[in-house]
Structure formats: structure tokens, C-alpha cells
C-alpha positions as MATLAB code, in Angstrom:
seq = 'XXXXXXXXXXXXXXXXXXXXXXXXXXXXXXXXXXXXXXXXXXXXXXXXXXXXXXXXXXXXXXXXXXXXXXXXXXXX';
ca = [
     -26.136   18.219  -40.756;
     -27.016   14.541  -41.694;
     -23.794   14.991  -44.048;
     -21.343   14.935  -41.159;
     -21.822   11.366  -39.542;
     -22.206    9.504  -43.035;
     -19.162   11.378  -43.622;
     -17.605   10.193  -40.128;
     -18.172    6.628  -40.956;
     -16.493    6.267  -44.076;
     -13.298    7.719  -43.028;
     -10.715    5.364  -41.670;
      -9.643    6.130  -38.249;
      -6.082    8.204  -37.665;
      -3.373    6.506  -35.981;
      -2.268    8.804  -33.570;
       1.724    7.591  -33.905;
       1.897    5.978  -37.577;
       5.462    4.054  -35.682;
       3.194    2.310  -32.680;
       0.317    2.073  -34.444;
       0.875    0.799  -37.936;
       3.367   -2.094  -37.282;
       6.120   -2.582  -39.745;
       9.800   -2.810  -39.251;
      10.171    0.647  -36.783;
       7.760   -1.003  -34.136;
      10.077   -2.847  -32.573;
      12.415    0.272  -32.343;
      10.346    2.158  -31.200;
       9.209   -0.238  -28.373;
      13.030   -0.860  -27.518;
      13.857    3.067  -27.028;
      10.212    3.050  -24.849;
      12.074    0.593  -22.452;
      14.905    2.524  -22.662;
      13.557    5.707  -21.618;
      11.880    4.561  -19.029;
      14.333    2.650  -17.734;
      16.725    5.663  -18.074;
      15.879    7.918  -15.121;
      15.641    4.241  -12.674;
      19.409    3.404  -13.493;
      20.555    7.322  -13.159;
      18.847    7.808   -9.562;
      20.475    3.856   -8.969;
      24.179    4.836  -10.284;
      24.031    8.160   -7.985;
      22.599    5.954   -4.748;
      25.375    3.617   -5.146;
      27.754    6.231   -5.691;
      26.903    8.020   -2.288;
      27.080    3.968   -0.584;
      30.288    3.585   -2.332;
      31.750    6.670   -1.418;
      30.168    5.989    2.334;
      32.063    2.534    2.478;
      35.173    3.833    1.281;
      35.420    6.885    3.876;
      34.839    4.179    6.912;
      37.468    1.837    5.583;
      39.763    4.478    5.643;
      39.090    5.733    9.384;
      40.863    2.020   10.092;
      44.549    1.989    9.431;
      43.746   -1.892    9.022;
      42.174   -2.015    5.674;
      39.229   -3.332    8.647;
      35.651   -2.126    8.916;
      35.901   -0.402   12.978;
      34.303   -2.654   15.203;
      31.745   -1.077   17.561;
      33.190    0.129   21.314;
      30.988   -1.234   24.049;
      29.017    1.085   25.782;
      29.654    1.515   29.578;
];
């Protein structure tokens, strides 16, 4: 029973990713597709928000035969 933390202390600790964890020449990939991915599902919910402005703008400048934006009709 003594065995097993002797035996714990002389082992080198386990990287759990050997990319993040042991440096070298993939870190930096790997920390570029980490801001990638998270950046991923922020510029997809962005691009489909604009889209639905876009679209928004677009269907009130063509209620105006003008080209113009409809000015508001005062209330009586």
C-alpha cells in the first residue's frame, strides 16, 4: 500500500492534450482554430440578424415608389 504513492511521485504528470500542453510548432494552431470556433457560432447568429435587418430595410424601401424611406403620417 506504501508502494502506490512512491510510485505516484516518480511518474511525470500526463498532459491531458499533448497539442495545448506540450508547446511546439501545433500550439499556435491549435490556439488559432480555438478562436475560430468560438468565434464561429457569434458571426453565424450575426450574418442571419443582419440578414433579417437587411431584408427588413429592403421591403420598406420598396413600399415607396421614391427609392425614399416613408415618412411618418401625423396622427389626428
Amino acid at each position: 500500500m506504501a508502494l502506490l504513492p512512491v510510485l505516484m511521485m516518480l511518474s511525470t504528470p500526463a498532459l491531458a492534450c499533448p497539442v495545448c500542453g506540450g508547446g511546439g510548432a501545433n500550439a499556435q494552431a491549435y490556439i488559432d482554430t480555438m478562436i475560430f470556433l468560438s468565434a464561429l457560432p457569434l458571426l453565424l447568429l450575426g450574418g442571419v440578424a443582419f440578414f433579417f435587418w437587411w431584408k427588413t430595410m429592403r421591403v420598406t424601401v420598396d413600399e415607396e415608389p421614391s427609392g425614399r424611406l416613408p415618412q411618418a403620417r401625423p396622427q389626428p
